[in-house]
N, C-alpha and C positions, 0 to 999 in steps of 0.2 A: 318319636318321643322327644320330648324337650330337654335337655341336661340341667340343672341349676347346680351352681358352683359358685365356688365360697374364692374373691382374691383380695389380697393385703395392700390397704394402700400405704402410701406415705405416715402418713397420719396415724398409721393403726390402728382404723379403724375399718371394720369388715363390710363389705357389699356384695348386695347380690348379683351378681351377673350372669346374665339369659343367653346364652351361646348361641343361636340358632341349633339346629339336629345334630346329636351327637353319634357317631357310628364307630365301630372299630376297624380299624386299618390296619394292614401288614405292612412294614416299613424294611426295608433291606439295608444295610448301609455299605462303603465301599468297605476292603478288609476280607481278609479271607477268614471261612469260618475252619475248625479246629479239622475237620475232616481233609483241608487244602493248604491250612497254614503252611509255606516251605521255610518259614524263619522270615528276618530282615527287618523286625520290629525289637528295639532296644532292649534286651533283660526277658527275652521270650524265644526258646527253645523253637525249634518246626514241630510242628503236630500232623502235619499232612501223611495220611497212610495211601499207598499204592493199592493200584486196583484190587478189587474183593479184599480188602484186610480191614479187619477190625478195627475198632481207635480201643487204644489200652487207654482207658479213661480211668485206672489207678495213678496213672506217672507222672509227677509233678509238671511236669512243662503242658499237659494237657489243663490240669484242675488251674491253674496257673493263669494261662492265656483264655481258657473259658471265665475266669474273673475279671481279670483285663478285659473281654468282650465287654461284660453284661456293667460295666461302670462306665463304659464309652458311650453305649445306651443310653444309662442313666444322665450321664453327662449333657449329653445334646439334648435330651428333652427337658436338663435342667436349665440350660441356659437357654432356652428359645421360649418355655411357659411358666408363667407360675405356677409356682405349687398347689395341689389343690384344684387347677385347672383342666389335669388331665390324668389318665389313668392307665397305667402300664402295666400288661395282662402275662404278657410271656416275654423272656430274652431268649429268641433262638442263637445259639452258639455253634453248635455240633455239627450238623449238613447243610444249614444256610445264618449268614449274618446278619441279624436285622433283630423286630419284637415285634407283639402287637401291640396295641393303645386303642386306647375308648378314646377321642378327641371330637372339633366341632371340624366343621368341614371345610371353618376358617383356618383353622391349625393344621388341618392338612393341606393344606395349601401351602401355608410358612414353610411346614416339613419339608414338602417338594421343592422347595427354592436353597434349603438349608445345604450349606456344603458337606460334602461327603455321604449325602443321601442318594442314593440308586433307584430306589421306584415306591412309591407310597400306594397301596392299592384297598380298596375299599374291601373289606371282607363280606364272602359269599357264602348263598348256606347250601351244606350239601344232605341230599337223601337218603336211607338205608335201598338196597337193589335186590328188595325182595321182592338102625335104617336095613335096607335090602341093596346099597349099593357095594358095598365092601362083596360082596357075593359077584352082582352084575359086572364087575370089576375084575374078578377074579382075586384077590388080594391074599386071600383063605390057602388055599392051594395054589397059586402060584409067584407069591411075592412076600408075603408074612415068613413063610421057611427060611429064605436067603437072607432073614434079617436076624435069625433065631427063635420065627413062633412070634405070634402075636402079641405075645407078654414080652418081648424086645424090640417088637414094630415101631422105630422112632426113639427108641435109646434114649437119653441126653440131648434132642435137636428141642429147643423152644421156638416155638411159636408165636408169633404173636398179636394179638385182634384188636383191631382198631374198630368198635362198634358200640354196641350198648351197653356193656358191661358181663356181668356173667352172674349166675345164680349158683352159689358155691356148694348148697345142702344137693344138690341133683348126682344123684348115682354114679350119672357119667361122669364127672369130675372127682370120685372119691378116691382121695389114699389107700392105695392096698394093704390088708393088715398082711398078709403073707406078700415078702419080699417087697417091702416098701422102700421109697426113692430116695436116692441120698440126694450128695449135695451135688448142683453143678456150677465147677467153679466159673465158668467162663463167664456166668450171667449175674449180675449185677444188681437186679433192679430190687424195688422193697413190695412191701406188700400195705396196703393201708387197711385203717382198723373201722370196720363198722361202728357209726357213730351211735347206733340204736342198741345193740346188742354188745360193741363192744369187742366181736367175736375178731382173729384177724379172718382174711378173705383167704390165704393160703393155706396149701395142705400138704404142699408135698409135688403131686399131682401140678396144682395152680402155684405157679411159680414167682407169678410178681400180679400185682393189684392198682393199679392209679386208674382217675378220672378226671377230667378235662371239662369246664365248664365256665371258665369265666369271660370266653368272648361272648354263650349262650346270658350268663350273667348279667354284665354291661348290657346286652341288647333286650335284656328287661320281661325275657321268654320264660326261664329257667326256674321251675318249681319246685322246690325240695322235696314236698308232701310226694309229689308224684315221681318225680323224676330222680330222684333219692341223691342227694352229697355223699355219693359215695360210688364205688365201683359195682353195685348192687345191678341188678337187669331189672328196670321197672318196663321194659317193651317185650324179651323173648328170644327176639333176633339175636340176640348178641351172645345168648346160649346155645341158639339152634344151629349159629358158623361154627363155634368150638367145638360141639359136639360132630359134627361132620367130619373136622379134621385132625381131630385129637381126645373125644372122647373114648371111654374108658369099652373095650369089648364085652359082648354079650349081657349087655342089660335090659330086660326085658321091658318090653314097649307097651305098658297094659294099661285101657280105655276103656270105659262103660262097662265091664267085666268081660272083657274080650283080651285076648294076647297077640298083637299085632306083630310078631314076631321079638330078636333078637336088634336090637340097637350096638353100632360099633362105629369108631371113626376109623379114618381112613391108617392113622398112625398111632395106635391106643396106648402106645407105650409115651409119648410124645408129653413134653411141659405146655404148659398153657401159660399164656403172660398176656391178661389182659387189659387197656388201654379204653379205658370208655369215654366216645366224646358226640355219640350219636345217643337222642334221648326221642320219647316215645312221641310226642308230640310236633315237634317241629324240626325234628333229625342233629340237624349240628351244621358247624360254623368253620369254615377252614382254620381259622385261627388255631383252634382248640383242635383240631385233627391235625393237622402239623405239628403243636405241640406235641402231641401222643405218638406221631411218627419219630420225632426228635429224640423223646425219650426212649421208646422202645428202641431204637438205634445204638443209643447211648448202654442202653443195659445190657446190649448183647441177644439181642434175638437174631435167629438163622432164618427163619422164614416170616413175610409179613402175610396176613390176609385181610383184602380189603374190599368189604361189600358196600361199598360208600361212592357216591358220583355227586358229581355237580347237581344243582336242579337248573341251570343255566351257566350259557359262558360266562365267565368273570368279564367285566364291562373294559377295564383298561388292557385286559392281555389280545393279542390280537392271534397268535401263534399258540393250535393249543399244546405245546410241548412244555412251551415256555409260562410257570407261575408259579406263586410258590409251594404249592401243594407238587407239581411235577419235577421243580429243580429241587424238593425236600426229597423225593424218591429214587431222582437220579443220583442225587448225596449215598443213599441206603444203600443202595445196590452199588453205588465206587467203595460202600464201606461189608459186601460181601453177605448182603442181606436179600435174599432171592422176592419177589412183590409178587403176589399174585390178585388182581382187582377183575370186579365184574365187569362182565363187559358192558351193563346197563340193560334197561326194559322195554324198551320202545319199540323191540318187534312189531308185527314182521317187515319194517319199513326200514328204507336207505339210509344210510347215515346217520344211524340212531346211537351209535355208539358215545359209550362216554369217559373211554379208556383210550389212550391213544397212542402214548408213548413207545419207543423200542424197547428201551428197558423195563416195561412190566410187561408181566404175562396178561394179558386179557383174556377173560374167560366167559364163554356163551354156554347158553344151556340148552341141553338135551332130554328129551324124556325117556325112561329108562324102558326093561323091560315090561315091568310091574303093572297091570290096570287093573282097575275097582269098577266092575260092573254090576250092576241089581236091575230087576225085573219085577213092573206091575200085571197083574192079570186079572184080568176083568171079565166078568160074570157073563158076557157076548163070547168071551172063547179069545179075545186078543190079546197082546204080550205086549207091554210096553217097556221099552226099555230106557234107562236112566242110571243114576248114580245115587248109592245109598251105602254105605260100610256101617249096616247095619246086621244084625241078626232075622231071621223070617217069621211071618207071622204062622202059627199052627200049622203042619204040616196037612193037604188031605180037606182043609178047613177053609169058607170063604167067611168073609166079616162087609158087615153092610157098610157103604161109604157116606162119609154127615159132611158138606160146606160150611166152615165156617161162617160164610153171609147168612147160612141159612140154620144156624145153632147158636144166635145170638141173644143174650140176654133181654134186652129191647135195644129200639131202633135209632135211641138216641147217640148209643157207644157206636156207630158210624164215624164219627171223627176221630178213633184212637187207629185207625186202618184196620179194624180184625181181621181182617182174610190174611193178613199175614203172621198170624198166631202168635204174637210176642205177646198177648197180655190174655193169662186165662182166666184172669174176673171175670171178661166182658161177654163168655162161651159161658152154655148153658150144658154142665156137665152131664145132667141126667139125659140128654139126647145125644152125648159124646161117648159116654161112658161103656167102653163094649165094643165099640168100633171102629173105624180109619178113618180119622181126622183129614178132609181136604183144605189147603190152604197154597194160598197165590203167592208166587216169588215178584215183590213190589223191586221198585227201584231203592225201597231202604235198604236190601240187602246186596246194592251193589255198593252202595256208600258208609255201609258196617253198623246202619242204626238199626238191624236188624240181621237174626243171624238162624241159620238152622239149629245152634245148638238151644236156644231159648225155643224156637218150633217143639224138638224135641223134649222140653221138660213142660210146655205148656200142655202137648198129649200125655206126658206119663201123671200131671199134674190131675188131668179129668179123668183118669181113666182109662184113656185111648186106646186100642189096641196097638195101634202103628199111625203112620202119619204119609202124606203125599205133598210134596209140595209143586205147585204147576206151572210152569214158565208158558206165560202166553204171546210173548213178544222179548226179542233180544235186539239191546244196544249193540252197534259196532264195539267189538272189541271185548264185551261181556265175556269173562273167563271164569268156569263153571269146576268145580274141585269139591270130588267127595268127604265129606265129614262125618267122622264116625260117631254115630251116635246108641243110647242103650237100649231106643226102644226100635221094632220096627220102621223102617222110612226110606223115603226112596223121593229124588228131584229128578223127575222130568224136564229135563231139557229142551227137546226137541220140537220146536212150536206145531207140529205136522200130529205128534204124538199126545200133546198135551191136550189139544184141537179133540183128538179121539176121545179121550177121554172124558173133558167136557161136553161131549155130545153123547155119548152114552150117559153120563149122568142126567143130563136135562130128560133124554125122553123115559128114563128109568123111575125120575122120582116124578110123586103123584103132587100136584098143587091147586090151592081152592082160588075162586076167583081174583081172591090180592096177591096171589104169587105166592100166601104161606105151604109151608109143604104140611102136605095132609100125611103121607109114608116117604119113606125112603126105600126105596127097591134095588137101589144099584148097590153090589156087590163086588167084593174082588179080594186078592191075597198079595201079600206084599214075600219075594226072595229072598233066599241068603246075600247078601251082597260083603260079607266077611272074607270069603277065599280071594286070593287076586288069582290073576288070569297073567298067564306068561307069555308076551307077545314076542315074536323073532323076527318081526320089522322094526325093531328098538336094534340102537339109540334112535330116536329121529330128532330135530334142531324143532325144540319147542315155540310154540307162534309168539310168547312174550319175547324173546333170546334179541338182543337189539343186533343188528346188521351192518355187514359195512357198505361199501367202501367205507378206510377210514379216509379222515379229514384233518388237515395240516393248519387251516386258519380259519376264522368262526364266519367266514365269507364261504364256507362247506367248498372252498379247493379241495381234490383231493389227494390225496398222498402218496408217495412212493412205497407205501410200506403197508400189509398186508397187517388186517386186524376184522374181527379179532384172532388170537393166537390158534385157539386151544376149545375145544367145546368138551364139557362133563356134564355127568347126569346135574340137572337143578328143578324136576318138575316132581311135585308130590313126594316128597323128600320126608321121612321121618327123623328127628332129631330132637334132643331136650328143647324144655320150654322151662321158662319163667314163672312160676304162679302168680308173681306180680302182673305177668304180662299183658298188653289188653290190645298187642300189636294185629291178632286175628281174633276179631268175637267169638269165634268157633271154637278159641281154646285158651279162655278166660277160668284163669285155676286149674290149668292143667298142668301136667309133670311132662308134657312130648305132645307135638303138634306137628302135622304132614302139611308142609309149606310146600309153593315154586317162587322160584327167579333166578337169574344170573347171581345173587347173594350166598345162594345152597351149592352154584359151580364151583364158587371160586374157593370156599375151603376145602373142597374134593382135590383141588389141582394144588393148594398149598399142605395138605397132609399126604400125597402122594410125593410132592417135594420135600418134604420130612424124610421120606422112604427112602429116596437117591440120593438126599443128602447125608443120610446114614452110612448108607454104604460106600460112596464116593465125595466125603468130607473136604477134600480139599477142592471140590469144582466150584465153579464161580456161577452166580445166578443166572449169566446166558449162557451156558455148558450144561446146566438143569433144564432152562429152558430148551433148549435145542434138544435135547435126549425126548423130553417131552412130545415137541412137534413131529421130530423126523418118524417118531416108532410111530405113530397114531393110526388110526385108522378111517378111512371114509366109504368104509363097505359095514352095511350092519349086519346082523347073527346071522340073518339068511344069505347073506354072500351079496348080495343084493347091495346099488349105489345110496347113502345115503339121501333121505327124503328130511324136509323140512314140512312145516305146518305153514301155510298161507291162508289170507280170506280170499272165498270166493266172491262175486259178483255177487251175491245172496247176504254175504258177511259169514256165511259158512267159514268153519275149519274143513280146508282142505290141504290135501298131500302135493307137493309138487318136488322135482328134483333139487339136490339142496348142492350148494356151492360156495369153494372158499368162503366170499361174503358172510355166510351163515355160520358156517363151522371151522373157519381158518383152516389150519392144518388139517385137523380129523377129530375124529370123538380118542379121549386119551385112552391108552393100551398100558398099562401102570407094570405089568411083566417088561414087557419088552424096553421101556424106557428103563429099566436099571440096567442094560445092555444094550446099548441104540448101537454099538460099533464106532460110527463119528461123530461128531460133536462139532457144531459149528460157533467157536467162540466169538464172544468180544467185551472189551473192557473198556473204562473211563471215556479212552481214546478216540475209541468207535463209536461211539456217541457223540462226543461233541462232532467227530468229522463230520456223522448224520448232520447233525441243525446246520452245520458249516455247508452244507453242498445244498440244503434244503432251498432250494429258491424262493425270495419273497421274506426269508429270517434277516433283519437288519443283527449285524455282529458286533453291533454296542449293545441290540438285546440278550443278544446270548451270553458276552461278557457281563452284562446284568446280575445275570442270574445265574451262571457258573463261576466265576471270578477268571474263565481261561479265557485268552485270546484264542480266536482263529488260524491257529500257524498249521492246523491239518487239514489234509482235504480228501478226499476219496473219488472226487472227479464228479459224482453224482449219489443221489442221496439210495437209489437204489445199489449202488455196491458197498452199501451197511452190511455186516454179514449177517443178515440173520439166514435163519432156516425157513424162509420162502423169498421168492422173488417178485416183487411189483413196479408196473411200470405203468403207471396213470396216463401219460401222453407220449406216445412209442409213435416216433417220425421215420419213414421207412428203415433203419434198423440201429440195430443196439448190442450192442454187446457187455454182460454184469459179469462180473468177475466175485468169487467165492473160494475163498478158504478151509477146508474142511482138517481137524486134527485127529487120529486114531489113538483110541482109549480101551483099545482092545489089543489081541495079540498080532503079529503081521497077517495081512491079509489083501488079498489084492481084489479091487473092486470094478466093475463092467456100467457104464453109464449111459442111460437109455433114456429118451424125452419121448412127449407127447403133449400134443397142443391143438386145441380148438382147428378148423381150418382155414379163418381169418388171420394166422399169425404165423407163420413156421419158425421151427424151434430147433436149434443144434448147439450139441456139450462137447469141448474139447477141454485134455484127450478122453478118448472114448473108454478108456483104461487107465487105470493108473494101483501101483503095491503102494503100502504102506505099512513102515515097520511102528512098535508099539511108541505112542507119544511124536511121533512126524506130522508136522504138518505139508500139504498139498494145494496149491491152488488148479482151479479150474475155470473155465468159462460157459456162459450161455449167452447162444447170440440171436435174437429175437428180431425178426424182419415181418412188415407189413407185408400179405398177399391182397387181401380187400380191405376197406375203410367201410366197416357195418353200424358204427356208431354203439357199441356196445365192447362189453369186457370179453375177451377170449381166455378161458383156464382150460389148467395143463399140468403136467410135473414133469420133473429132472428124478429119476430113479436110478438109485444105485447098489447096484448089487452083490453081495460081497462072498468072497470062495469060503469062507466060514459061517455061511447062513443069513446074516446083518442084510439087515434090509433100510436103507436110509433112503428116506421121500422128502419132496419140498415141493410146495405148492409152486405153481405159478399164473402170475396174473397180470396181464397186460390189454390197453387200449389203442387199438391202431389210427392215428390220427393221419396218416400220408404215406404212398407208396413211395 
């Protein structure tokens, strides 16, 4: 777009001046922001809080020097543009120092030469990464109890969602009128008032309300009618994470006049504080999502969840730890606010991730137990099977089959595609009416200009008895999910199956010399496809769930550090929806909609972080994390090693064994993580040492963007403590050293490895007691037997005389004996 802008001359008189493209930029400046301040600036208090602590942003020396910021700002962009020339969108204060600005890309250029300026970066736009879990879970019976019952699940811990906003009339968010929620003082934030109605967004329940849109603004995307000026959900998504991780229990899930069961999130007792800066159309802007992080920080959320990624590297960052979306998180979590992000979509392929960081949780998805199966049967005596979360046609009863190409109006409605049943003018009802609608699954229903739920009201619209829809050729990558719908219906999948069924129909029906059909003879019944089917090879790592190795620079090096963290259920996910919504055509006006992606993981893994953080309130967000990875598991219900979904050579879904890469630590075990036994911490510190030993990080970039010098070091970027260990380039041997602290009662623990046969693996000492709050170091020391050209995995297991069972991935590449 072209910016036109108004500047003052001498004369005073006005001209117009044509800027070349105007963009918005994230601008950093030197200065520390209020989360580091330690003092040394004249007439300004320190405002720097120590690892995991809050910033009291009541205390004058804080509201004080956050004003001093945001006029330093203003200042420099007064003296370098004219007024009028340029437009300044956010002053971030709080976890990083800088702002954004709308400017030409001549002014970002001045900016960058300007003194006391640290890094001018063009802003990038990021994507959204898109019940019966709380059961799969176990939550019910065995973690709800130890909080006090479900109706205490999440106390007082806020949440809070950085996404599309929230839909506040929905069940799941409603105030209890019996024992309704007071106040909680620790959180801060407000609540804004719907511009249309007037109403506020808060209940009680929904604890704080903002949205975020003026870098989507500036960039000249940003629609009101649709995308609503306000914290309103005009997409879906932004209901369907809240309600995952903090919607209200046992609300009934009911479709087409069906009861899909009980709806619950993972923490039902939990505050909801939400942040909208992702909108249905073109997602959002870092700008505007940093904002939203800022504030949510600022107000006192305990847990963030963020179903948000890049759609691309940011162009100037080279390091992806380091930007300000990552050093705005690394801020959050020095300020005791635990991140949980998806891990992205890009399954089932390498390096897909788009989560990268130590200090957030990345989260992959799993498919749970649950499947939706339905069955065609056809009038020859065969069974096809497919996907339908529908109701059956008569029981005992067959119904004749009609093609739409061949129940058309005339021949000229050929160009509206009828075989894909979205328009029922163009069908001739009187030869539909009575019977089972066939219709062809085109490519518009891979692209959403077409959708099953339109199929289904075009058959209830004739008549129909039921409906079929046929897939006769699949895209790479086509990902096929039942839709519940009121009438009979059922999507053939299976090109081998669909194949059958269009060839019983062709020699079934009778046709005169032009191909019109003189009878229809082909018959058949459509199945219940309502009950699900309980599978005990769940969890498995679903084919979307993006994969590691992770990656350290946007040249795909890869990384010392093992991602993603944590995999949870994210596949066919029931949760609130939008009525606005139009994010799934399948559930336009609806009240709840069965979604997949890493989007649906990752509020699973931040409202079970609600739960530990309920009952262990003083731990810090790598202490939640850690409890997380070490309980987990990577054996699924049948005892059996966890499998992953891959393509075959066909593009088939198929089963193959699944590995760290896939599912980091394990599928999460939410009982045992409020009990892990150890806990392997780390705070501010241990972070920077990470990027400080990461090789390849220049340490003017890191002081960039954390305000700390380099004066730690940890020797190599693998002896970060987290709770797994990686070593991307292992030259015949290596030794990681690890700290583990007890948060249980004394207990002494027995340390046991195992490791691929390309790598031998040994933990000293082999033993070690630990009394309540001690910490302990250990080692693992990893030596080349063969150079295979691939990753050898493994774990360090430890076992402890009180039951505690603490695991940790490990992953190494042997590069030299």
């Amino acid at each position: 777009m072209v910016a036109v802008e108004f500047g003052c001359t001498v004369a005073v008189l006005f001209s117009l001046l044509i800027i070349g493209k105007a963009d918005v930029y994230i601008v950093t400046i030197e200065g520390e922001p209020i989360i580091s301040y330690q003092g040394g600036v004249d007439g300004f208090e320190a405002t720097a809080v120590e690892s995991d602590e809050k910033i009291d942003t009541t205390s004058e020396s804080v509201t004080s020097y956050a004003r001093h910021l945001e006029s330093k700002h203003d200042m420099l962009l007064g003296m370098l543009f004219e007024e009028g020339s340029y437009q300044k969108l956010y002053s971030y204060q709080h976890l990083i120092n800088g702002f954004a600005v709308h400017i030409s890309h001549e002014q970002a250029e001045t900016l960058m030469r300007a003194p006391g300026v640290k890094s001018v970066e063009r802003d990038w736009k990021v994507k959204r990464l898109t019940t019966h879990t709380p059961q799969f879970l176990g939550l019910p019976t065995g973690v709800w109890p130890t909080g006090g019952g479900f109706d205490r699940a999440g106390e007082d811990i806020v949440i809070g969602f950085v996404d599309s906003g929230i839909y506040p009339h929905h069940p799941s968010f409603a105030s209890p009128n019996i024992d309704p929620y007071g106040p909680v003082p620790k959180y801060r934030g407000k609540c804004e008032v719907d511009p249309d109605t007037k109403r506020n967004f808060c209940n009680g329940k929904i604890i704080g309300a903002h949205h975020f849109a003026k870098a989507a603004i500036a960039a000249g995307v940003f629609n009101p009618s649709i995308d609503f000026d306000s914290p309103m959900d005009g997409d879906g998504h932004g209901s369907h994470t809240a309600a995952i991780a903090a919607g209200n229990n046992g609300i009934p899930v009911r479709m087409r006049g069906h009861e899909f069961g009980k709806a619950s999130g993972m923490a039902p007792r939990a505050r909801i504080a939400v942040y909208k800066a992702l909108y249905r159309l073109f997602g959002g802007f870092v700008a505007d999502v940093v904002a939203a992080i800022d504030q949510a920080v600022y107000d006192g959320v305990d847990i963030l969840s963020l179903s948000v990624g890049p759609n691309s590297p940011p162009a100037t960052t080279k390091t992806t730890y380091l930007n300000p979306f990552d050093a705005t998180l690394l801020s959050a979590v020095k300020a005791g606010v635990f991140v949980a992000q998806a891990a992205g979509n890009g399954g089932p392929f390498p390096k897909t991730l788009v989560s990268y960081s130590p200090w957030i949780a990345s989260v992959a998805a799993a498919i749970d137990d649950r499947r939706y199966k339905n069955h065609l049967t056809l009038g020859n005596g065969k069974l096809l099977a497919g996907l339908g979360l529908s109701p059956s046609t008569h029981p005992n009863q067959t119904y004749t089959l009609v093609a739409a190409n061949d129940v058309l109006l005339d021949s000229s409605v050929v160009k509206y595609s009828p075989s894909d049943c979205q328009k029922p003018e163009v069908l001739n009802k009187n030869l539909v009416q009575g019977n089972i609608l066939l219709c062809g699954y085109s490519f518009n229903f891979v692209v959403g200009t077409a959708s099953i739920k339109k199929v289904s009201e075009t058959a209830k619209s004739l008549g129909a008895i039921g409906f079929v829809l046929v897939v006769e050729n699949v895209s790479p990558g086509t990902k096929f999910d039942p839709v519940p719908v009121g009438v009979p219906g059922i999507l053939i999948t299976d090109v081998e199956k669909s194949m059958d069924l269009i060839e019983y129909y062709n020699i079934s029906t009778v046709r005169d010399w032009t191909g019109r059909v003189k009878s229809f003879k082909a018959i058949g019944s459509i199945g219940n496809g309502l009950t699900p089917i309980l599978h005990k090879s769940a969890p498995q790592v679903a084919i979307f769930s993006a994969r590691g190795p992770n990656i350290k620079d946007f040249s795909y090096q890869e990384a010392d550090l093992l991602k993603p963290d944590i995999l949870a259920p994210g596949s066919l996910i029931w949760a609130a929806w939008s009525p606005n919504g139009t994010d799934e055509p399948d559930y336009v006006g609806e009240g709840f909609a069965m979604i997949s992606g890493t989007s649906m993981a990752a509020p699973h893994i931040a409202g079970i972080a609600a739960l530990i953080k309920q009952k262990h309130p003083h731990w810090s967000p790598a202490a939640i994390k850690s409890a997380l990875m070490t309980t987990s598991t990577t054996m699924d219900r049948a005892g059996r090693p966890l499998q992953a979904q891959q393509y075959s050579e066909t593009q088939a879904i198929k089963f193959v064994s699944a590995n760290p890469f896939d599912y980091g630590s394990g599928h999460v075990d939410p009982r045992a993580a409020l009990d892990p036994g150890l806990i392997f911490d780390a705070g501010y510190q241990d972070y920077l040492g990470f990027l400080c030993t990461t090789p390849g990080i220049n340490s003017n970039e890191i002081k960039k963007y954390t305000n700390s010098p380099c004066n730690y070091t940890m020797g190599r970027p693998s002896n970060f403590n987290s709770p797994s260990i990686t070593v991307a380039h292992l030259v015949k041997s290596q030794t990681v050293t690890r700290t583990v602290t007890n948060v249980a009662q004394e207990e002494t623990y027995v340390i046991t490895t195992r490791m691929a046969p390309a790598v031998a693996i040994e933990a000293s000492p082999r033993a070690m007691t630990l009394r309540p709050g001690a910490s302990r170091k250990f080692s693992v020391i990893l030596t080349v037997r063969s150079v295979t050209g691939s990753y050898s995995f493994g774990e360090v297991m430890m076992k402890g005389s009180r039951g505690h069972k603490v695991r940790i991935a490990v992953v190494a590449m042997g590069y030299q004996r």
